[in-house]
C-alpha positions as CSV (number, residue, x, y, z in Angstrom):
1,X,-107.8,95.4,-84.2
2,X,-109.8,93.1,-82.0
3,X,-107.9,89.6,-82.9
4,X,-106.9,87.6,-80.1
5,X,-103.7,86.4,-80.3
6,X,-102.1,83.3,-78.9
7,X,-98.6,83.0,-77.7
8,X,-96.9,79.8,-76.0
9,X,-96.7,80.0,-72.2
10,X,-92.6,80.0,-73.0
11,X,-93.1,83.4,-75.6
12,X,-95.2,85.1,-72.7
13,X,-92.7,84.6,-70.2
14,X,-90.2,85.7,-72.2
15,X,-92.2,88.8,-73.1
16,X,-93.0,89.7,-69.5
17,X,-89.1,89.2,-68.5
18,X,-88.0,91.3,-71.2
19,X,-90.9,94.6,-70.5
20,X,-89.8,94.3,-66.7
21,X,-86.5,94.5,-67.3
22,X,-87.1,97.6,-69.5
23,X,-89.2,99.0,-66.6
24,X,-86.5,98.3,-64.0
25,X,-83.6,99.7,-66.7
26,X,-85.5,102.5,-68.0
27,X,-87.5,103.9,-65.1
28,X,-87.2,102.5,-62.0
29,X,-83.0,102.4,-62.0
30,X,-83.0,105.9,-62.9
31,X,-85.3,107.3,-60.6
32,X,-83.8,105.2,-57.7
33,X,-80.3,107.0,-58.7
34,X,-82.2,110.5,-58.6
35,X,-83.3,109.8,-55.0
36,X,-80.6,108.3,-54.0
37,X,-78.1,111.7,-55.5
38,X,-80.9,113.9,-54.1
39,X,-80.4,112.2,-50.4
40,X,-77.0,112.2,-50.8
41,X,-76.6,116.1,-51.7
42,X,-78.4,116.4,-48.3
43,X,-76.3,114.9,-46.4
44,X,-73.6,116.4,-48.2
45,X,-74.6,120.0,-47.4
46,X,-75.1,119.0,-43.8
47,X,-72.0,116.9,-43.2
48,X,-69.7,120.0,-44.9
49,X,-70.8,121.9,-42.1
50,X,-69.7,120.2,-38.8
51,X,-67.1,117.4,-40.1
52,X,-64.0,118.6,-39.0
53,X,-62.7,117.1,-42.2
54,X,-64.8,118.1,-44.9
55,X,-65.8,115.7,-47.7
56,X,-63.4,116.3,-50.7
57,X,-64.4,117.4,-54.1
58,X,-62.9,114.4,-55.7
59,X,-64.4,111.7,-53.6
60,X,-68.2,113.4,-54.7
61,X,-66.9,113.0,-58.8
62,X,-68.7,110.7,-60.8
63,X,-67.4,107.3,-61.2
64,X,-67.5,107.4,-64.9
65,X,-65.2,110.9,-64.8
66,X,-62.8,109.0,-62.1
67,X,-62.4,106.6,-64.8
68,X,-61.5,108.2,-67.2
69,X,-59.2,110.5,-65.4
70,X,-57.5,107.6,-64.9
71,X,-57.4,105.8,-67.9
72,X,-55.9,108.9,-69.7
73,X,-53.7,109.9,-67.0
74,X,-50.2,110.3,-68.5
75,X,-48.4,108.4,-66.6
76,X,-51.2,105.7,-66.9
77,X,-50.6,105.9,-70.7
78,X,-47.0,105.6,-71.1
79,X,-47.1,102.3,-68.9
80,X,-49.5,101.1,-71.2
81,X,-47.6,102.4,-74.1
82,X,-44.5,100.3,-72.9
83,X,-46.6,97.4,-71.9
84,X,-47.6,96.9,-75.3
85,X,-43.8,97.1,-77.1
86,X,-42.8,94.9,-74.2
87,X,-45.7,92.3,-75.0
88,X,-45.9,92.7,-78.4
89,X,-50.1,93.1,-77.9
90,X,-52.3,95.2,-79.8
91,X,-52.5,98.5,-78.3
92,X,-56.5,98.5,-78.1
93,X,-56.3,95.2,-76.1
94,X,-54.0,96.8,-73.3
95,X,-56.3,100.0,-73.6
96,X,-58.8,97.3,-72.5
97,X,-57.1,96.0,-69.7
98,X,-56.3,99.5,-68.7
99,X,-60.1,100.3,-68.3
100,X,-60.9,96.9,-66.9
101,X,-58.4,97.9,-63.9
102,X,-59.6,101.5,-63.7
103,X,-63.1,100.1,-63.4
104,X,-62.0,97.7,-60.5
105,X,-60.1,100.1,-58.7
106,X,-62.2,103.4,-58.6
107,X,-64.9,103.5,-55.8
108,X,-68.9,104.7,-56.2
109,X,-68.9,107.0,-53.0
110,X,-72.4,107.8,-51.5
111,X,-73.1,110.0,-48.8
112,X,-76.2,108.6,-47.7
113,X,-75.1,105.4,-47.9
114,X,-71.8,105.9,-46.0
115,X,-73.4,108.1,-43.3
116,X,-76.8,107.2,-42.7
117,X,-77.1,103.5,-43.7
118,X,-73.8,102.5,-43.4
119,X,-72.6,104.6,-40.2
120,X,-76.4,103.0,-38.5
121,X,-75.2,99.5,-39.6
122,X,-71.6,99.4,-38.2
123,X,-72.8,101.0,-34.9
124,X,-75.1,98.8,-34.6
125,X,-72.8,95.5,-35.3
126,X,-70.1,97.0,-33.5
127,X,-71.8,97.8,-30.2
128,X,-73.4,94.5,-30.1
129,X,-70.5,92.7,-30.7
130,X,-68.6,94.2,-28.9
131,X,-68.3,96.9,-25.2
132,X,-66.8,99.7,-27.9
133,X,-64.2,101.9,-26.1
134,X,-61.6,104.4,-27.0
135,X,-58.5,104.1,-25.0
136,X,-56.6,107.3,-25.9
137,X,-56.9,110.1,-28.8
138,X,-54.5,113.2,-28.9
139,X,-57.5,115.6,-29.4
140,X,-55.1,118.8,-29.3
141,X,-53.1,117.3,-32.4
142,X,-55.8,116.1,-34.3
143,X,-57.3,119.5,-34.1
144,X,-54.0,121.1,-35.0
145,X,-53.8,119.2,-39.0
146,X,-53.8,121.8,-41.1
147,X,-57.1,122.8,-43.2
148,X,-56.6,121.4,-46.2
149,X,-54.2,118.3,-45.6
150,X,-54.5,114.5,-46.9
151,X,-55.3,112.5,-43.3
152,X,-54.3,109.0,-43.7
153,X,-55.3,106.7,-40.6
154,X,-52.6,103.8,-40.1
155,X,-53.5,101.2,-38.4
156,X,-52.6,97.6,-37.3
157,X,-54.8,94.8,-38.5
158,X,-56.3,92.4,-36.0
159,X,-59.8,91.8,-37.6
160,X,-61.9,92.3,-40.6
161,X,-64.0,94.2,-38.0
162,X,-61.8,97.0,-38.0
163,X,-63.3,98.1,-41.0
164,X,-66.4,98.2,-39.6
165,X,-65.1,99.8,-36.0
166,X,-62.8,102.7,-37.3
167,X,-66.0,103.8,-40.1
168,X,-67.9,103.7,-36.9
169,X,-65.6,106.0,-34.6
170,X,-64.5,107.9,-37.5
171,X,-68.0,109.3,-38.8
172,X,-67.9,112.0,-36.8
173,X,-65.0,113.5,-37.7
174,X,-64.5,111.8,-42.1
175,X,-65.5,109.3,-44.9
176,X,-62.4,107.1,-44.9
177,X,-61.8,105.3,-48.3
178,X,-60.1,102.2,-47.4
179,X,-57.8,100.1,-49.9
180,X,-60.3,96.7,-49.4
181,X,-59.0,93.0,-50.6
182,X,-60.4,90.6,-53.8
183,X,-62.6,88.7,-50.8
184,X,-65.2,91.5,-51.1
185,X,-65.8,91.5,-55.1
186,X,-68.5,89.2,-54.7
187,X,-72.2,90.4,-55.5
188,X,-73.9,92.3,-53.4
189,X,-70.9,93.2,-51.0
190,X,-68.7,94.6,-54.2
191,X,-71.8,97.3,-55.0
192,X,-72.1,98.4,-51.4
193,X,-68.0,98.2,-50.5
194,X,-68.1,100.5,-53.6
195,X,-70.6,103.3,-52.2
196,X,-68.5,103.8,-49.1
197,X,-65.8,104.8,-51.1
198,X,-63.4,102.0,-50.2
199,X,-61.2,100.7,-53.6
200,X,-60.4,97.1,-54.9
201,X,-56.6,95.8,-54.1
202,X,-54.9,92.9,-55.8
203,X,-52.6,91.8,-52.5
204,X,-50.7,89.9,-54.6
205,X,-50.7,91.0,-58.0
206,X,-47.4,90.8,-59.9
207,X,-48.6,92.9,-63.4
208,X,-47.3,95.8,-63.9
209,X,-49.7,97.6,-65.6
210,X,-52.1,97.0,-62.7
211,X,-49.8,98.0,-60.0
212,X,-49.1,101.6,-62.3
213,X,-52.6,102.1,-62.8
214,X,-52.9,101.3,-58.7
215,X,-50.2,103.5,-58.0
216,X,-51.5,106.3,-59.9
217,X,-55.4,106.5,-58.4
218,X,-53.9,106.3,-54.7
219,X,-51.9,109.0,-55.9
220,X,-54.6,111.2,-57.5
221,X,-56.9,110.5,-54.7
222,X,-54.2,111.6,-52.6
223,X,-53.2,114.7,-54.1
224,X,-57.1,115.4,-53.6
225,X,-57.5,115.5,-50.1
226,X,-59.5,112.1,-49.6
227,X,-58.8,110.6,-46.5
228,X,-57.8,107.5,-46.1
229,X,-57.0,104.0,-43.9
230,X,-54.1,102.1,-44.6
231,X,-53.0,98.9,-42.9
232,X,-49.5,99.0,-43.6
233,X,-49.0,95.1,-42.2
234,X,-51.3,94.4,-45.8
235,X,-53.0,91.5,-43.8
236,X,-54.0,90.3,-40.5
237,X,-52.0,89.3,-38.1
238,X,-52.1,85.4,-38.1
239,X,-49.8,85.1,-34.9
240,X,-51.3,88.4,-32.8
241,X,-48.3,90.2,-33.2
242,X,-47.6,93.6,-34.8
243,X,-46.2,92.1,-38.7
244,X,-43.5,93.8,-40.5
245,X,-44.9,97.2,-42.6
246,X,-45.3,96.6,-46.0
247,X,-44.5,99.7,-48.0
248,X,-46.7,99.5,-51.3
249,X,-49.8,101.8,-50.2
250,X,-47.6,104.4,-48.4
251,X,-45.1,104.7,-51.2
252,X,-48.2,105.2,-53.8
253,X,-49.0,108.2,-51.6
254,X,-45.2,109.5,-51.1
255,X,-45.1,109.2,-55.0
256,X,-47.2,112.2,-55.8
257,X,-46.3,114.0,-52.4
258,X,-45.2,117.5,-53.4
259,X,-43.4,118.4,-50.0
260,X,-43.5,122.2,-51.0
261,X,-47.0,122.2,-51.7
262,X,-50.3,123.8,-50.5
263,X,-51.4,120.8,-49.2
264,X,-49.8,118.5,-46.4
265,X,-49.8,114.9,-45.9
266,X,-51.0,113.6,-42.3
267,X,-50.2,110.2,-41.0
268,X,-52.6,109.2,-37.9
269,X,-51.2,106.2,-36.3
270,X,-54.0,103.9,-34.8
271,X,-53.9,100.9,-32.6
272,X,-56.8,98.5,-32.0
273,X,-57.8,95.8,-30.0
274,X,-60.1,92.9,-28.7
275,X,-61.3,91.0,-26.2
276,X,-61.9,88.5,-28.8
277,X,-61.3,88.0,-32.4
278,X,-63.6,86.6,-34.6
279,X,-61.6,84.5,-37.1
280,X,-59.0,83.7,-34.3
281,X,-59.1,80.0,-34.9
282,X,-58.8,80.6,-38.7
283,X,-56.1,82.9,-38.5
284,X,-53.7,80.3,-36.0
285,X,-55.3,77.3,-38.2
286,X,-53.7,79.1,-41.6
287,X,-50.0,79.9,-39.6
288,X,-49.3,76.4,-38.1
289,X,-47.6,74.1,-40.4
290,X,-48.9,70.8,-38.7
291,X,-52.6,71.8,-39.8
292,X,-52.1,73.9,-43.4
293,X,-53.7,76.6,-44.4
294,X,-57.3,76.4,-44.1
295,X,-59.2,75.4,-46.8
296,X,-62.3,77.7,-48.0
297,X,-64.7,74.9,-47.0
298,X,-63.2,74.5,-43.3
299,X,-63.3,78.5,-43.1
300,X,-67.1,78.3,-44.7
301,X,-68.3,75.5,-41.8
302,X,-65.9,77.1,-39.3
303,X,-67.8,80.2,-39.9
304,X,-71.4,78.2,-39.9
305,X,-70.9,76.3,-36.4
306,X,-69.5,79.6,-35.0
307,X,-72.6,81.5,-35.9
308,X,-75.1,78.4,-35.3
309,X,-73.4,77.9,-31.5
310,X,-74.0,81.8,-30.9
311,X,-77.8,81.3,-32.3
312,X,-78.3,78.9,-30.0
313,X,-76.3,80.9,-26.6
314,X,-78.7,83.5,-28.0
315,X,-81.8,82.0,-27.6
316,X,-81.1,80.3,-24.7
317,X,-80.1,83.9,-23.1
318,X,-76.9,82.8,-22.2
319,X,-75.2,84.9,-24.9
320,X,-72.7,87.7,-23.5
321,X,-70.6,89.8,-25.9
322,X,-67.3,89.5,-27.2
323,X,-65.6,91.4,-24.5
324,X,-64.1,94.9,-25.0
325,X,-63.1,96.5,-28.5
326,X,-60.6,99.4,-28.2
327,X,-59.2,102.0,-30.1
328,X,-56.5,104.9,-29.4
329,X,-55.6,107.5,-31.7
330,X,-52.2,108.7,-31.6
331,X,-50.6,111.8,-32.6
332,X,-50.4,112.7,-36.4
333,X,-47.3,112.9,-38.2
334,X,-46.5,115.6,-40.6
335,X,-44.7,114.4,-44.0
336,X,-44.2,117.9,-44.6
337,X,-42.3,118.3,-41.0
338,X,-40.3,114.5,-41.3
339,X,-39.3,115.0,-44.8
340,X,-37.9,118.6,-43.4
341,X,-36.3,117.1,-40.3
342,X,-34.3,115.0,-42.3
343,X,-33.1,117.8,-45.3
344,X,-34.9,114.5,-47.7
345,X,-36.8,115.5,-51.1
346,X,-37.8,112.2,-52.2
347,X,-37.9,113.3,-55.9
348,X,-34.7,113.7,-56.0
349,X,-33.1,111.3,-54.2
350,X,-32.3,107.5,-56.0
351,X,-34.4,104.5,-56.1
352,X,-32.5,103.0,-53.2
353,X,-32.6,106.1,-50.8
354,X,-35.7,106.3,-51.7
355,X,-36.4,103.1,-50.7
356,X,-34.6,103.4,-47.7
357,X,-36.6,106.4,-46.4
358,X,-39.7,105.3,-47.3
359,X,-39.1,102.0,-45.2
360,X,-37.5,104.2,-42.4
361,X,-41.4,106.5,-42.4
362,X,-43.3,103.4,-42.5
363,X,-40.6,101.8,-39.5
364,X,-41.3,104.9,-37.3
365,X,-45.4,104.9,-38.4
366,X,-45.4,101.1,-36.9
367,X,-43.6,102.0,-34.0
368,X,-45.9,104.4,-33.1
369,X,-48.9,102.3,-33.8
370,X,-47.4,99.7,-31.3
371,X,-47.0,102.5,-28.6
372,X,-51.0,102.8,-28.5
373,X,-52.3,99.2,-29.1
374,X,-54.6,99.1,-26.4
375,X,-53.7,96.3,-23.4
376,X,-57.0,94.6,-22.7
377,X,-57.9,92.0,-20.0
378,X,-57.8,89.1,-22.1
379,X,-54.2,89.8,-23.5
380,X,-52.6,90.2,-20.0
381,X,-54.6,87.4,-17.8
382,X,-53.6,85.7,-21.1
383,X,-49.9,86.5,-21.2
384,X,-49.4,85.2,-17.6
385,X,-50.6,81.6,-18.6
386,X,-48.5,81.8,-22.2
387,X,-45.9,82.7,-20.1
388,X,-45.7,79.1,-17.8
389,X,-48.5,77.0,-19.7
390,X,-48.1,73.9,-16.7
391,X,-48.1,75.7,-14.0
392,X,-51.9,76.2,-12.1
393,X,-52.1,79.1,-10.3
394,X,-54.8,80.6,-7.5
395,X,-56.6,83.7,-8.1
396,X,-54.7,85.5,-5.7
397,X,-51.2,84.2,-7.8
398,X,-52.8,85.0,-10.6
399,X,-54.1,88.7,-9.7
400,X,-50.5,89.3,-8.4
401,X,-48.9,88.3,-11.7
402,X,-51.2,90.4,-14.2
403,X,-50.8,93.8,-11.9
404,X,-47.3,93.1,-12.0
405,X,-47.0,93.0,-15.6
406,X,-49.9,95.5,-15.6
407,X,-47.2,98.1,-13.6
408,X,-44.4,97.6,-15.9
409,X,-46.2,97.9,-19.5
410,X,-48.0,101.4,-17.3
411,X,-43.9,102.0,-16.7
412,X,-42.7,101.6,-20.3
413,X,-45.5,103.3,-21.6
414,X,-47.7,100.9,-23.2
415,X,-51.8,102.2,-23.6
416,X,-53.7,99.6,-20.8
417,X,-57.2,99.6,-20.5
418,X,-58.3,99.6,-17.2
419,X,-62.1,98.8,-17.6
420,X,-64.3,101.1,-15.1
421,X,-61.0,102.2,-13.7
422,X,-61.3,98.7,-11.6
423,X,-58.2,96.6,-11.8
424,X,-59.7,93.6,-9.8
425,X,-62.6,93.9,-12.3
426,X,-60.1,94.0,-15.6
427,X,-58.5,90.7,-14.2
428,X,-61.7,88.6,-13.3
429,X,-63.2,89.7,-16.9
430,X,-60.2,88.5,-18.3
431,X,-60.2,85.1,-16.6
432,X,-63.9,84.8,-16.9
433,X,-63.6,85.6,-20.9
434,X,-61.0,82.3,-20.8
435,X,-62.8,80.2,-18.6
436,X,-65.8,80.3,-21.0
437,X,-63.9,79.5,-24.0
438,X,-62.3,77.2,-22.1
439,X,-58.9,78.1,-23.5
440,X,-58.5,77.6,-19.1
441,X,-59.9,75.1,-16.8
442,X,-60.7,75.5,-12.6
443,X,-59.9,72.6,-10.7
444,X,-60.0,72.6,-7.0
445,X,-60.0,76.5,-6.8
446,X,-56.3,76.1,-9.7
447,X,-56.0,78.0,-13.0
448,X,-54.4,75.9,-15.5
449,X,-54.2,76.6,-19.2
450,X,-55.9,73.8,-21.8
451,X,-52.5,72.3,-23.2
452,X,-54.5,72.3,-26.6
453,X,-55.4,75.5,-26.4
454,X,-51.8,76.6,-26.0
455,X,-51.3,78.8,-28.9
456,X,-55.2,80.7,-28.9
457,X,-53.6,81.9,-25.5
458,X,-50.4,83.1,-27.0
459,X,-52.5,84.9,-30.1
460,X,-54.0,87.3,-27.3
461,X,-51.0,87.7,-25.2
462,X,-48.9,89.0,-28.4
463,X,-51.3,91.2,-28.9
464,X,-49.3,93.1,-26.1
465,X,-46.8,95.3,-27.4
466,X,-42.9,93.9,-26.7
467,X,-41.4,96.6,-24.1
468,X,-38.4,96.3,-26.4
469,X,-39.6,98.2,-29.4
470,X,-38.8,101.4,-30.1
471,X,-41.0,103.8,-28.0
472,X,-41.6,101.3,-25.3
């Protein structure tokens, strides 16, 4: 019992990796869950009691049971079934694929992690990014939804930050789950985009099989009550512009939408905006034909000298923020109430008409997005130099030109932000915001706009609303 015995210095450290793993996977994974559910019920319990839309039951289900929910759906099955006569493969290989899917898709949803760590570390990014505002909100018809009803935010897509900035000024009234692209399943990001409940996309993926089992968790998670962001463009905006809606998430949802139901479905348009967006170069880089799509290295060191030169404005305390972020919130739209309007009942109607009113919904759900994109100072002071890129202009030209168009987007309609209620102020931001970009040069007491920098300017100034869509 007392022999001594030796062991290569290889054997021992393969001994000692092997025990801690089986520490780590037998005792200290488990009890990390354990804390991790026990936090969670916490916030659970408190959340359910002040969140004016309550956490559903579905989006607290174990991952494992969401899988299998989904794997054995019927509908799930018989696309599998006719995968496999269509293919000719084995039907335990496309039972594979099925899971593989499901496993991709369904979220990990954690209370704590969405409200306490992950609410503390959007605020935090957002607000020091950013002067975070809210430009408009229809409180009396947000109040009004129905107890009970699937919310579904719409928005348009500017930014990857609007993740982060809707999560933010959401908390306090839901946990969204959005529908996130394959640029976030790499390791760690995939485990924490997970716990917040967002799910895994496939932008472009042609299988069938996929896009049913897709089809048929929106649809469950729907029919549930979880609330939900949609970006119905499916992308960002590469040009600044509101993009054409793209129907697949919002016909998922109509899919399972039983219009004489308990339960209602509620469309909240929302339209954001910035001051400045962070892949702005990238995004006009990837549109213009002369340059080609950017490359993952020039995005990578694009990325790298962007973050480097804000380092170094940082530590020479000459860094500002990013301008102003804003959102508005319009009024919700009740599926129940369209549907009724127009004597439609989707089930019953053919694949065309169906088509044809699911692309009308989504038409009016962009139009009413585009009726709340918030107007910020950068956009307008931008739009005047889009608008006559050789011509310099005083201060006091210039003032007069963005109050001008200032009066008639206030005319049509249009949501501008007038930051602390100071017009003077919202147009010497703007031109201060372009002048240290130097997307605009000063030359004996002249504005002119940087020939080069030509289509940056006419990113922001699309991001104004055109007084000729619908609405406007």
């Amino acid at each position: 019992m007392d022999a001594t015995i030796s062991l290569p210095v290889w054997a021992f450290a393969v001994l000692a990796f092997l025990a801690g793993w089986a520490v780590l996977d037998r005792l200290l994974r488990p009890a990390m869950r354990a804390v991790l559910r026990r936090r969670a019920n916490r916030v659970i319990d408190e959340l359910n009691t002040r969140l004016p839309l309550r956490i559903p039951s579905f989006k607290l289900t174990k991952r494992e049971v969401l899988v299998d929910q989904l794997r054995f759906d019927p509908k799930v099955l018989e696309a599998a079934e006719a995968f496999a006569k269509e293919t000719g493969a084995p039907r335990e290989d496309v039972q594979k694929r099925v899971q593989r899917y499901a496993m991709e898709i369904v979220p990990a949803f954690n209370a704590w992690i969405y409200f306490r760590a992950g609410y503390a570390v959007a605020r935090a990014v957002a607000r020091s990014l950013y002067r975070v505002r809210i430009g408009s909100a229809d409180d009396e018809g947000l109040a009004a939804i129905p107890d009970g009803s699937t919310v579904v935010f719409v928005m348009n897509h500017r930014s990857n930050m609007d993740y982060i900035l809707l999560s933010y000024l959401a908390a306090e009234r839901t946990a969204l789950s959005y529908a996130v692209g394959e640029w976030a399943r790499i390791w760690p990001i995939q485990s924490l985009v997970r716990a917040t409940g967002a799910y895994f996309v496939r932008r472009d993926a042609n299988d069938p099989l996929y896009r049913r089992v897709l089809e048929r968790y929106v649809a469950m998670a729907t029919a549930h009550g979880v609330p939900q962001a949609v970006y119905p463009e499916g992308g960002l905006s590469k040009d600044g512009a509101l993009r054409p809606p793209k129907l697949g998430l919002i016909d998922y949802m109509l899919r399972g939408f039983d219009p004489n139901g308990a339960r209602d479905l509620v469309f909240v348009p929302v339209g954001v905006n910035y001051d400045r967006v962070l892949e702005d170069r990238t995004l006009i880089q990837d549109r213009s034909p002369a340059q080609g799509k950017a490359s993952a290295r020039d995005t990578i060191s694009g990325t790298l000298r962007f973050v480097l030169q804000n380092l170094r404005l940082l530590a020479t305390n000459d860094w500002h923020r990013f301008g102003y972020a804003c959102v508005s919130f319009g009024s919700p739209l009740s599926t129940k109430a369209w549907l009724s309007s127009r004597s439609l009942d989707l089930g019953a109607v053919s694949r065309e008409d169906r088509f044809v009113a699911v692309q009308s919904l989504a038409g009016e759900l962009m139009a009413r997005i585009a009726r709340i994109v918030p107007v910020l100072p950068v956009s307008l002071v931008s739009s005047v130099f889009a608008a006559a890129p050789g011509r310099a202009l005083s201060e006091i030209e210039l003032k007069a030109e963005v109050l001008a168009r200032w009066r008639t987007l206030e005319e049509a309609g249009a949501e501008v932000y007038v930051p602390r209620g100071d017009q003077d102020y919202a147009v010497t931001f703007g031109l201060r915001m372009l002048l240290s970009r130097h997307l605009v040069t000063k030359e004996n007491g002249l504005f002119r706009a940087v020939p080069a920098e030509l289509p940056l300017l006419r990113y922001y100034a699309n991001a104004i609303p055109s007084i000729d869509q619908p609405g406007l």
